[in-house]
N, C-alpha and C positions, 0 to 999 in steps of 0.2 A: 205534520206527522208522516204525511207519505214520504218525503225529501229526507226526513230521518230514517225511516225504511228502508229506503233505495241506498242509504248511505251503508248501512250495516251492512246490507245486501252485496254492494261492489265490497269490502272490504274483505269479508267472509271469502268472499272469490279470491281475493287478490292475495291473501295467507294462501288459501287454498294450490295457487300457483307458485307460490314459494316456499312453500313448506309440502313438496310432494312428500304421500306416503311411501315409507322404503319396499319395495317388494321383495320377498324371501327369494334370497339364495337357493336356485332348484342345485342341490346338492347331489350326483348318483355314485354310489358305489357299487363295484362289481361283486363283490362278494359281502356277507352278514358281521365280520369283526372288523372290517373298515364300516361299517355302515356304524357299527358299534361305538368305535372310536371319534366317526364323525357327530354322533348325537350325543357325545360327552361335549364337544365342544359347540355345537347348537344349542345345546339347552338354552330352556327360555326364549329363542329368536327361531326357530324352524326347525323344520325333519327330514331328514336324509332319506333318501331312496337305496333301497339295492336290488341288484340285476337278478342275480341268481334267485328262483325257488329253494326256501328248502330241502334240505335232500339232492338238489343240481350237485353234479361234481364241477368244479371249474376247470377241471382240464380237458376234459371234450364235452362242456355244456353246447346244443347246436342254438343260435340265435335265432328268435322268432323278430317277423317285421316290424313288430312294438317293441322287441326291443331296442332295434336299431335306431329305431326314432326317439326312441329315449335315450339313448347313447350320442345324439345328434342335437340333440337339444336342451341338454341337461348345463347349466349354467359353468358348474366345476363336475371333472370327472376324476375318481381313483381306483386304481387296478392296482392290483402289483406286479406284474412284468409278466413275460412270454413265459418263464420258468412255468408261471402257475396259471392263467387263462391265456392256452394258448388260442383263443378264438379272436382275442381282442383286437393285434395289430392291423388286423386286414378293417375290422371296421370303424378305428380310431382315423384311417387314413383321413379320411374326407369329413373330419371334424374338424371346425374350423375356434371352437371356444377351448378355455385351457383343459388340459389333459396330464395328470400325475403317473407317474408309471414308480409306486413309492418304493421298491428295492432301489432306483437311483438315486435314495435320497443320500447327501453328507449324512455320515456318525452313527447310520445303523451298522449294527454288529451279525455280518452273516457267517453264514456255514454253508457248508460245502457236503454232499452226499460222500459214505466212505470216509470221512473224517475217523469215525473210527472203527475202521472194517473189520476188526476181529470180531467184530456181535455179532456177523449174520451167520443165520442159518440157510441160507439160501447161493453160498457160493461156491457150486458144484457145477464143473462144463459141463457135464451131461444134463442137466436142469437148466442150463442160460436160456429156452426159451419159454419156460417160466417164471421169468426175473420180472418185477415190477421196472418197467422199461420208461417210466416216467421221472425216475430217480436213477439213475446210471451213475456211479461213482465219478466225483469229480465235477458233477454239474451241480449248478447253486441249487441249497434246498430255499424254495421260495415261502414257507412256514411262518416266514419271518415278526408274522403279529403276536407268534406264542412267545416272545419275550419283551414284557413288561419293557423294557430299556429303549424296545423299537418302538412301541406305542406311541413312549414320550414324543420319539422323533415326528412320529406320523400326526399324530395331534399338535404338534407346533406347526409344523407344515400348511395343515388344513389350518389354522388360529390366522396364521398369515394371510393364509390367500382370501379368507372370507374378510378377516380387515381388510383388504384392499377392495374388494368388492364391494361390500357393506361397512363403509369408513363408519355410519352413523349408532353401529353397534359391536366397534373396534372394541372398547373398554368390555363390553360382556363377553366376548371370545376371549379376551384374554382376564379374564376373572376368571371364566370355564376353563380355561387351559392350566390355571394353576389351583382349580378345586379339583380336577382330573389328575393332577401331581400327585398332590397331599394323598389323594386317595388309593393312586397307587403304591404312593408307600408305605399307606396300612396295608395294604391287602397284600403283598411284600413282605410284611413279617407276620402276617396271620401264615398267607403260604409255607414260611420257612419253617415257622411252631407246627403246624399240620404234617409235612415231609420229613420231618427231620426221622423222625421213627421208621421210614420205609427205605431208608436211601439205601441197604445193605441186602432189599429183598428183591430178590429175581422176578424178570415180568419180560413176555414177549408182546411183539405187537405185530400185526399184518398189514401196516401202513407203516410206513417209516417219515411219518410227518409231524413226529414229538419231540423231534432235538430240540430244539429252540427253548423249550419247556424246562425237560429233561435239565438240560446244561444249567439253567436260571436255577434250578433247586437240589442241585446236586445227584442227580437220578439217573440213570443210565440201564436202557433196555438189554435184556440176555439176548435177545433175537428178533429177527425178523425173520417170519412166514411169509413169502412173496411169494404171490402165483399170477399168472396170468386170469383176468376176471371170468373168462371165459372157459378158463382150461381146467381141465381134472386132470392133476397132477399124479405121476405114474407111481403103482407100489412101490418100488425101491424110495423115493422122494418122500413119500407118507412115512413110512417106516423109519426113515432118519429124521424125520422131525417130532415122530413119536419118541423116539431114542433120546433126542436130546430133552425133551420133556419129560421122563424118566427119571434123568441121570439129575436132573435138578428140584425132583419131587414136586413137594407145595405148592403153587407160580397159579398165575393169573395171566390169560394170554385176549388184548385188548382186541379189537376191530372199530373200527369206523360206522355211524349208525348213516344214513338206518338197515342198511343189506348185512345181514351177518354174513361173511366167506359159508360157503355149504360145506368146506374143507374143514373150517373151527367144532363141529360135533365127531368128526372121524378123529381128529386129532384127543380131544380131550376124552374120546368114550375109554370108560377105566382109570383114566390117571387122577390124580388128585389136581383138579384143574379148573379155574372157575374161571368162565366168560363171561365176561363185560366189553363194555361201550367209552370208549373218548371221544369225545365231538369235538373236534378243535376248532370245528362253523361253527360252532354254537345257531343253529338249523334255526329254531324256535325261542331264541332268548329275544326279549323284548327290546326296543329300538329304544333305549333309554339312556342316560346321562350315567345308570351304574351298571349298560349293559356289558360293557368290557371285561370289567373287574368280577359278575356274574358270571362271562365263559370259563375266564381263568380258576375260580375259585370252586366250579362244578365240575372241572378237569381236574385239579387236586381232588377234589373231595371225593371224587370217584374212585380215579387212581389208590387214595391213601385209602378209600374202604373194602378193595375190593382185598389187597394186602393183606389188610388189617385182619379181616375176616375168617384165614386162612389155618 
């Protein structure tokens, strides 16, 4: 009986040494709708990290030293380019595991700031130094996850690279890759049944980080309120942007949550004018397999209600 024992005993080892346990893929993303995207195609095998707090802007978020070492250690990393967290490049240098920068991916579909510049309300020389100076006509808008079509791209990207990492859970990455398809092509015509009613009503915004969107559902903003974060914009500038919110009555003028502009109450007091929220971080949406399709669909639903209401 013992020599039976002892026999179970080495064998149980001996699987044990060839058949190691796989260890999860530390997956990080810099920002919430990669993180989004990455835990559609995780499901079922792991959970994505991401950098930013809620509420972080990506464009001047300052690194703290935990993050840096999660930025250094993190198995696969995705950002989308210097357009959009310009913090990243100085501390990607001295990473030595893979690093995606996903605006270089093949076959996504970008855009360009000023693509169609007759919208702004904001292109007065006397007011150039209160231009939102992180968007300057002609430089890439880096938004790029508000179109459904880049998602695709991004989540086959990340499908690949986790197969090659994790060969022994290739088949569920790409099971997840093509239940994150299907899916976005319902939510693709729930979106367009949703939109279709609004596409002829005027609406400003004070971020000009909704083309991607916009262009996918046929929508297009009356304007942009750009100010400098900091600045109080001088009478004459208040005054022409109340003008044009006059001259097109009814409208609904968006902001980015969670800082309302202090500028959004001077503008809309008197006019027929209701302020609301697009989160195009989707700040607070849950790290889930339908968190993607959750951003997009709470960006329409917002947008078509605030319209709608009108």
């Amino acid at each position: 009986m013992p020599r039976l024992f002892a026999f179970f005993i080495a064998l149980s080892a001996s699987l044990l040494v060839i058949t190691p346990a796989q260890a999860e893929v530390n997956v990080l993303t810099s920002i919430k709708p990669l993180q989004l995207i990455a835990a559609a195609v995780q499901d079922g095998v792991g959970q994505p990290e991401v950098l930013l707090p809620p509420g972080a802007s990506p464009h001047n978020y300052a690194l703290r030293p935990s993050d840096v070492r999660r930025v250094q250690s993190a198995d696969l990393l995705y950002w989308i380019g210097p357009d959009m967290e310009g913090f990243m490049p100085r501390v990607i240098k001295t990473r030595t595991l893979p690093s995606v920068s996903v605006q270089t991916l093949p076959g996504l579909q970008l855009r360009h700031f000023g693509e169609d510049s007759h919208s702004h309300e904001h292109e007065h020389e006397e007011d150039a130094a209160e231009h939102d100076h992180d968007h300057r006509p002609g430089t890439q808008d880096a938004h790029l996850w508000l179109a459904p079509a880049n998602a695709r791209v991004i989540a086959a990207k990340m499908a690949a690279d986790l197969s090659e990492k994790d060969p022994a859970n290739a088949a569920k990455y790409q099971r997840n890759l093509k239940a994150f398809n299907e899916r976005l092509d319902a939510l693709d015509a729930r979106l367009k049944a949703r939109l279709a009613g609004i596409a002829d009503k005027p609406f400003f915004v004070f971020h000009e980080g909704y083309d991607y969107f916009e262009s996918a559902y046929g929508l297009k903003h009356a304007g942009v309120f750009s100010v400098a974060a900091e600045v109080q914009p001088g009478a004459q500038h208040v005054a022409a942007m109340r003008k044009r919110l006059q001259e097109v009555g009814k409208t609904c003028v968006f902001s980015d949550p969670p800082l309302r502009p202090r500028l959004a109450e001077t503008l809309a007091a008197g006019l027929p004018v209701k302020l609301a929220e697009l989160d195009a971080l989707g700040g607070y949406t849950p790290a889930t397999a339908q968190g993607y399709e959750q951003l997009l669909e709470k960006m329409g639903n917002d947008l078509a209600g605030c319209l709608e209401s009108l």
